[in-house]
Chimera marker file (.cmm) of the C-alpha trace (Angstrom):
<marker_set name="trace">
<marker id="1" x="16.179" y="-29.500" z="86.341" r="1" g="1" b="0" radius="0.5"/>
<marker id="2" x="17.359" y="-26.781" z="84.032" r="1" g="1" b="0" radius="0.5"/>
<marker id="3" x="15.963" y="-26.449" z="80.484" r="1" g="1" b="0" radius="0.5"/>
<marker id="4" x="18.325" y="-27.777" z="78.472" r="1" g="1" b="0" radius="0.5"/>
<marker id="5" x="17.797" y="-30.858" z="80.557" r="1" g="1" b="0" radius="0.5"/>
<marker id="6" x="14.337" y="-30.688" z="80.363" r="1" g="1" b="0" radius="0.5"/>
<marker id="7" x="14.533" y="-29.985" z="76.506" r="1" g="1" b="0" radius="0.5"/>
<marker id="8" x="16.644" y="-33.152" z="75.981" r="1" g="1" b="0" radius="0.5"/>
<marker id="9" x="13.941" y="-35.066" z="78.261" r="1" g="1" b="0" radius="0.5"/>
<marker id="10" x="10.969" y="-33.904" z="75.508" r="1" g="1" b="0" radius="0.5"/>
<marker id="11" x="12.788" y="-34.326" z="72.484" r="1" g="1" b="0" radius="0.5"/>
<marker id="12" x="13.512" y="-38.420" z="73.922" r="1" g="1" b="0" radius="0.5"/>
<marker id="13" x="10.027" y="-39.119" z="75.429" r="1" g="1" b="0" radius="0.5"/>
<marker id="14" x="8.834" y="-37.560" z="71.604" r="1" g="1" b="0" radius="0.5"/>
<marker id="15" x="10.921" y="-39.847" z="69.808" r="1" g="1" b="0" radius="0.5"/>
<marker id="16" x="10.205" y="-43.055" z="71.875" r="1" g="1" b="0" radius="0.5"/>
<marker id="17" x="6.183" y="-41.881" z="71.085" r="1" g="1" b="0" radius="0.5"/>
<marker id="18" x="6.948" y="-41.662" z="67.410" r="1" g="1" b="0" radius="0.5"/>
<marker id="19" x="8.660" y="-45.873" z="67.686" r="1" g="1" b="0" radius="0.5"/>
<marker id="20" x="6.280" y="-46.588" z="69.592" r="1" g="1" b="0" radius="0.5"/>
<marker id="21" x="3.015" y="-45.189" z="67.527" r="1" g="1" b="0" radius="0.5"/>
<marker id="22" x="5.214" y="-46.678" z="64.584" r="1" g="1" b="0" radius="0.5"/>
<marker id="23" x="4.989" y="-50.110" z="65.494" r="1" g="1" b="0" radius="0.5"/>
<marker id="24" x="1.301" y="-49.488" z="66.833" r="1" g="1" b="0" radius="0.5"/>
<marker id="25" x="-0.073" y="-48.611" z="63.616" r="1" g="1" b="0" radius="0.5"/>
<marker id="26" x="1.759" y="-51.150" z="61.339" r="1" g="1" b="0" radius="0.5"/>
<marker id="27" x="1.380" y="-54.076" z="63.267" r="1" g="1" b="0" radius="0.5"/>
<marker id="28" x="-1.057" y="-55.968" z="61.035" r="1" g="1" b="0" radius="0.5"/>
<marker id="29" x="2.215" y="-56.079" z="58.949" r="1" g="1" b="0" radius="0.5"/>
<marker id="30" x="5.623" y="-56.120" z="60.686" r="1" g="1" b="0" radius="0.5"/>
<marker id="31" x="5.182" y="-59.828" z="61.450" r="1" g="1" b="0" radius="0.5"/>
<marker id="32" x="4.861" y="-62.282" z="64.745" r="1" g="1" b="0" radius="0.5"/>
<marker id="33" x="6.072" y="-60.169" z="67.472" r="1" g="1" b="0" radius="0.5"/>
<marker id="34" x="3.433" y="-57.830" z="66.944" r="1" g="1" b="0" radius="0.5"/>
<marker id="35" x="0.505" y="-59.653" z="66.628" r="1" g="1" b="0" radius="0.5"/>
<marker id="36" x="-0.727" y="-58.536" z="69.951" r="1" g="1" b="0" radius="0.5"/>
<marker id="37" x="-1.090" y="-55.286" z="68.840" r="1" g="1" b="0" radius="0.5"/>
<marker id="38" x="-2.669" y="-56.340" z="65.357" r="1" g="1" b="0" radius="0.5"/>
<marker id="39" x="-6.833" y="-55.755" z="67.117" r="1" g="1" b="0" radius="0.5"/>
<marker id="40" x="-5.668" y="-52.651" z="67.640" r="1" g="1" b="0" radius="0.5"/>
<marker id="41" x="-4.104" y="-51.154" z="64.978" r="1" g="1" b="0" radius="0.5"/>
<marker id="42" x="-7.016" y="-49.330" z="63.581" r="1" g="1" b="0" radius="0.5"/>
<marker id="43" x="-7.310" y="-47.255" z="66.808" r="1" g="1" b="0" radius="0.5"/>
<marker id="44" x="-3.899" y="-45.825" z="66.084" r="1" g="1" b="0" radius="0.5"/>
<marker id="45" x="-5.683" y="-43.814" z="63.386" r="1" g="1" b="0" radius="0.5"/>
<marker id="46" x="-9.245" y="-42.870" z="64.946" r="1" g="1" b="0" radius="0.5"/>
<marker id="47" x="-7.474" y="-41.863" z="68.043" r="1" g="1" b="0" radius="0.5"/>
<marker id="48" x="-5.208" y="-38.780" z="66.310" r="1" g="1" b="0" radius="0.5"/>
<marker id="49" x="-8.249" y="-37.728" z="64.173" r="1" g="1" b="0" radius="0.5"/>
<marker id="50" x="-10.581" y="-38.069" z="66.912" r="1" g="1" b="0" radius="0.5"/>
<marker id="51" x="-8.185" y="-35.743" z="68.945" r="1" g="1" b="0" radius="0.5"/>
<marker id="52" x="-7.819" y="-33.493" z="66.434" r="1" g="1" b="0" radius="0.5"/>
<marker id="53" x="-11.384" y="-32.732" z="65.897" r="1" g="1" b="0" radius="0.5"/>
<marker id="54" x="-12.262" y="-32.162" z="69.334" r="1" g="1" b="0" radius="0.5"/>
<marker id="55" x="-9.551" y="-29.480" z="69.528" r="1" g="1" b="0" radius="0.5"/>
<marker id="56" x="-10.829" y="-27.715" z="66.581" r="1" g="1" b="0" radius="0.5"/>
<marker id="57" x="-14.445" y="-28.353" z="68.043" r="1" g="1" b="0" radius="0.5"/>
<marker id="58" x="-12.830" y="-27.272" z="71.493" r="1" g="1" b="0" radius="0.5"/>
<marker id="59" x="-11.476" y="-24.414" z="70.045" r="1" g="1" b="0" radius="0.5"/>
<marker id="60" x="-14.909" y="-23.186" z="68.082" r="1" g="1" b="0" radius="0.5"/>
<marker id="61" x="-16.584" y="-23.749" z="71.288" r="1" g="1" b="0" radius="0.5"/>
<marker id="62" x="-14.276" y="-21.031" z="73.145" r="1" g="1" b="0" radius="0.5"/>
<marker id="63" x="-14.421" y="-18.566" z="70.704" r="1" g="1" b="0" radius="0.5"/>
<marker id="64" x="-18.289" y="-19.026" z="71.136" r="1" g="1" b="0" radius="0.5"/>
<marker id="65" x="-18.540" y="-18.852" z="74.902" r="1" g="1" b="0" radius="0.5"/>
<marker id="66" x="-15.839" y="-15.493" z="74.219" r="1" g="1" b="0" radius="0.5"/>
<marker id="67" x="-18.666" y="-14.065" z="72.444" r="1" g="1" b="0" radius="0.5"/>
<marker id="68" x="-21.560" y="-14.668" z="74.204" r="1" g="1" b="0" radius="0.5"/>
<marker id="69" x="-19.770" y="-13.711" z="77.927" r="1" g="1" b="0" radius="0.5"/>
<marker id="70" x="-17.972" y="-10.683" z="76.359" r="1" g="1" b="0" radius="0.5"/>
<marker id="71" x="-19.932" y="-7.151" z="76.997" r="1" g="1" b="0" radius="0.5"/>
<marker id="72" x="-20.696" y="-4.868" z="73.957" r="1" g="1" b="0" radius="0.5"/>
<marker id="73" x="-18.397" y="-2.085" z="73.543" r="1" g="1" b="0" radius="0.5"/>
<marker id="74" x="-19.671" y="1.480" z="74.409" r="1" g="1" b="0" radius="0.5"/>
<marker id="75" x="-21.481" y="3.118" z="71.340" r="1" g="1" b="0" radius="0.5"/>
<marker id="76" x="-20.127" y="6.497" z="70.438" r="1" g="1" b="0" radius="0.5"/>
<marker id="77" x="-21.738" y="9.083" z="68.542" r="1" g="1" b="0" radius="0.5"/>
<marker id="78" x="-18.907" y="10.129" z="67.311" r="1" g="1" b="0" radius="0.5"/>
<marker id="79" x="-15.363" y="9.612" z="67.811" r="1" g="1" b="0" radius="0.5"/>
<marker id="80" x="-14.210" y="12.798" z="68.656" r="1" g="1" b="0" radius="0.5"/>
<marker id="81" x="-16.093" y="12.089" z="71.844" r="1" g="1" b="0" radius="0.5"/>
<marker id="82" x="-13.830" y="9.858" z="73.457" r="1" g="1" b="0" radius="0.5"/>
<marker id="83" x="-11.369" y="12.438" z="73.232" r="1" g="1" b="0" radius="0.5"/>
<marker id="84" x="-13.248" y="15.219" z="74.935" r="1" g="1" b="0" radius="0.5"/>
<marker id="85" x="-13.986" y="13.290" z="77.757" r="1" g="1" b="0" radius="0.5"/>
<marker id="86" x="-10.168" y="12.945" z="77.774" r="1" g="1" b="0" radius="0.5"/>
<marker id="87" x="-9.686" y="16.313" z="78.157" r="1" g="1" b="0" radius="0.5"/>
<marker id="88" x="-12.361" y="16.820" z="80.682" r="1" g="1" b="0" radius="0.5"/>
<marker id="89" x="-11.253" y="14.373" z="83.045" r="1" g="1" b="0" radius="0.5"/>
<marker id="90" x="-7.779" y="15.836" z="82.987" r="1" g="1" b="0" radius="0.5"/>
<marker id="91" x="-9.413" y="19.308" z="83.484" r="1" g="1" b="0" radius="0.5"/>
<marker id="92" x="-10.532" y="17.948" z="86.423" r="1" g="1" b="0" radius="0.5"/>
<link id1="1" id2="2" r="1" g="1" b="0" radius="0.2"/>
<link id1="2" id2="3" r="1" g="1" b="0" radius="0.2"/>
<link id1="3" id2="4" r="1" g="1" b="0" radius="0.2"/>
<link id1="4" id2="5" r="1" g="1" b="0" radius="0.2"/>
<link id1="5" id2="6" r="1" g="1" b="0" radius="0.2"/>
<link id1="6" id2="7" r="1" g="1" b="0" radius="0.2"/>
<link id1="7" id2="8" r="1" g="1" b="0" radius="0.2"/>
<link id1="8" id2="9" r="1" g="1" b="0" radius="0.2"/>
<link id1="9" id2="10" r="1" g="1" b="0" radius="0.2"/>
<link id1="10" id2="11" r="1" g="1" b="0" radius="0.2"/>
<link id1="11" id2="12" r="1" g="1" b="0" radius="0.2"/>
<link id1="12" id2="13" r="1" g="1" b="0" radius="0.2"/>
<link id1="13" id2="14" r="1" g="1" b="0" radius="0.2"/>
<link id1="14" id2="15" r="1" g="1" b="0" radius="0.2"/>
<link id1="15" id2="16" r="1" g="1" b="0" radius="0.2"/>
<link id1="16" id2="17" r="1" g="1" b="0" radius="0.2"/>
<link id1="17" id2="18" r="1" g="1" b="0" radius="0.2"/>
<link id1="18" id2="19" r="1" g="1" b="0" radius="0.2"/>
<link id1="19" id2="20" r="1" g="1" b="0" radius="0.2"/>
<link id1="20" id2="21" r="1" g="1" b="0" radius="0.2"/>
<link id1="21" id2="22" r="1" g="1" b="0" radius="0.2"/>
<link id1="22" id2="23" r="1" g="1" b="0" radius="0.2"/>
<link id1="23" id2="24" r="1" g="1" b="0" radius="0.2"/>
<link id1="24" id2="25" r="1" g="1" b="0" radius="0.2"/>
<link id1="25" id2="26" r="1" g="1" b="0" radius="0.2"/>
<link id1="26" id2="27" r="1" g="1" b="0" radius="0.2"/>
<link id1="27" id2="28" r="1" g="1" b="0" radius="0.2"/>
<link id1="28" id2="29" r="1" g="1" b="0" radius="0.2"/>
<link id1="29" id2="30" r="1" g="1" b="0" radius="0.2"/>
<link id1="30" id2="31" r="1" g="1" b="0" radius="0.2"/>
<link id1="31" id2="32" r="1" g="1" b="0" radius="0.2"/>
<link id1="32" id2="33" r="1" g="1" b="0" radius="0.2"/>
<link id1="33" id2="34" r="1" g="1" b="0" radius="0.2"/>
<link id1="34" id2="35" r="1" g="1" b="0" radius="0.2"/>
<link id1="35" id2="36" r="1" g="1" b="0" radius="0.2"/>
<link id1="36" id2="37" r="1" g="1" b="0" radius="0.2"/>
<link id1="37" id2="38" r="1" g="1" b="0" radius="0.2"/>
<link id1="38" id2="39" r="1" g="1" b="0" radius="0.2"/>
<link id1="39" id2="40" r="1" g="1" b="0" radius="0.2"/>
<link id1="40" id2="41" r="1" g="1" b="0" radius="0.2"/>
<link id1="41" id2="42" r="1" g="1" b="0" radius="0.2"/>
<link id1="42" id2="43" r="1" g="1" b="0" radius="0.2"/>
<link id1="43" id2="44" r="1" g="1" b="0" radius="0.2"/>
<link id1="44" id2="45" r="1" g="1" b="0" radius="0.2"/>
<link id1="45" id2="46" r="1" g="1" b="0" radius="0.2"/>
<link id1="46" id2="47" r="1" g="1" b="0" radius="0.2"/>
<link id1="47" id2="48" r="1" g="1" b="0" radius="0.2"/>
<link id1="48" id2="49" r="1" g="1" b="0" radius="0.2"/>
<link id1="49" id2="50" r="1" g="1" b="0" radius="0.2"/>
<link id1="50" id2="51" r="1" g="1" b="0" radius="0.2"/>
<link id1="51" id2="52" r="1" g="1" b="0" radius="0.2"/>
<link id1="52" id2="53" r="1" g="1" b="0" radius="0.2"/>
<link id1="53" id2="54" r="1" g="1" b="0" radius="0.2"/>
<link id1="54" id2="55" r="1" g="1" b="0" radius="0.2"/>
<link id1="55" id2="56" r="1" g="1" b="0" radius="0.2"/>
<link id1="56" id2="57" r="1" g="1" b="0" radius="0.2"/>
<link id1="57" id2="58" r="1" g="1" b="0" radius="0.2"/>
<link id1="58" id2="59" r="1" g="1" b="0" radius="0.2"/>
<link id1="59" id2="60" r="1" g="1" b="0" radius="0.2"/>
<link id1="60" id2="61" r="1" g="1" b="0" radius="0.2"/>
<link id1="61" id2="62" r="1" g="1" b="0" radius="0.2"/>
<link id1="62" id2="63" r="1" g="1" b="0" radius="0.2"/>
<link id1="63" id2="64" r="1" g="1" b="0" radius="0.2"/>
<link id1="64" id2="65" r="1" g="1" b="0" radius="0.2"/>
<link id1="65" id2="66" r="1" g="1" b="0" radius="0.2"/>
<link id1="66" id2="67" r="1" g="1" b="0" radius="0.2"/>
<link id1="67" id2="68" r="1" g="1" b="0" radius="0.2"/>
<link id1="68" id2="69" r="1" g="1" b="0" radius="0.2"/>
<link id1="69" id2="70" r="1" g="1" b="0" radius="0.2"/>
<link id1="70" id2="71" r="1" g="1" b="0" radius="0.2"/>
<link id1="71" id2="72" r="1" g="1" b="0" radius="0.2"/>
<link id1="72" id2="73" r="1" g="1" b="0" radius="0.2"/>
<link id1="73" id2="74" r="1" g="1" b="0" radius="0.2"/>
<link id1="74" id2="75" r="1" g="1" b="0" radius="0.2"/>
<link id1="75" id2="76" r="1" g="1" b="0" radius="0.2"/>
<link id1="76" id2="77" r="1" g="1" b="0" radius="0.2"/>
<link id1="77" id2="78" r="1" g="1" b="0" radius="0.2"/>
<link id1="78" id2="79" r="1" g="1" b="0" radius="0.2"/>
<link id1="79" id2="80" r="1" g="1" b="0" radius="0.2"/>
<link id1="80" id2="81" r="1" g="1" b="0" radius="0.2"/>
<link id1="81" id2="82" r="1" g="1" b="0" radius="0.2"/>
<link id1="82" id2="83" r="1" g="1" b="0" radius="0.2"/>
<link id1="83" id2="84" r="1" g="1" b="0" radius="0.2"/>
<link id1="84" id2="85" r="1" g="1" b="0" radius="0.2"/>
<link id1="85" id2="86" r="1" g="1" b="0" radius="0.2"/>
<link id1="86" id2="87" r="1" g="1" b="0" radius="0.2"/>
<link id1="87" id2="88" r="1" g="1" b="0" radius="0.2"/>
<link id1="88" id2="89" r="1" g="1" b="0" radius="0.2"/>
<link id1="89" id2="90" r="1" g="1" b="0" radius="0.2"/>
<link id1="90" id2="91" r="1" g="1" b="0" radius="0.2"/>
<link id1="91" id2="92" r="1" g="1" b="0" radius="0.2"/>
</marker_set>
C-alpha cells in the first residue's frame, strides 16, 4: 500500500467517523430510525471530553515522570571551565 493510498484510506475511515458520531450525538432528535441510539446519546459527549482530559492528564504525568527520572546537570563554577577541559582533552 503506498501513501497516497493509505492517505485516501484515512481521510474515508475519518469522514465515515464524523457521519457516524453525527448521527450518534443527535439521535434524541433526528426521528424513528434512531431511537436505538437515543440512551446513548449523552455518551457521545462525555466520551470526547473524557478523552481529552486524560491526554492532557497523560501528558502532565510524563512531563512529571521526565523530571523526576532525569539526572541534574553538572554544576560548573564557571563557564569558562567547560572549555578548558576542552582543550585539555584534546592536548591529550
Amino acid at each position: 500500500m503506498n501513501d497516497k493510498s493509505l492517505g485516501y484510506s484515512i481521510m474515508l475511515i475519518t469522514v465515515l467517523i464524523m457521519i457516524g458520531y453525527f448521527f450518534w450525538s443527535f439521535a434524541p432528535f433526528l426521528g424513528s430510525m434512531f431511537t436505538w441510539l437515543s440512551p446513548y446519546a449523552e455518551w457521545a459527549v462525555k466520551l470526547p471530553i473524557l478523552a481529552a482530559v486524560y491526554i492532557m492528564l497523560f501528558i502532565v504525568l510524563w512531563i512529571g515522570y521526565t523530571m523526576a527520572t532525569t539526572p541534574p546537570p553538572i554544576p560548573l563554577d564557571n563557564p569558562l571551565d567547560l572549555e578548558r577541559e576542552g582543550e585539555k582533552e584534546e592536548n591529550k
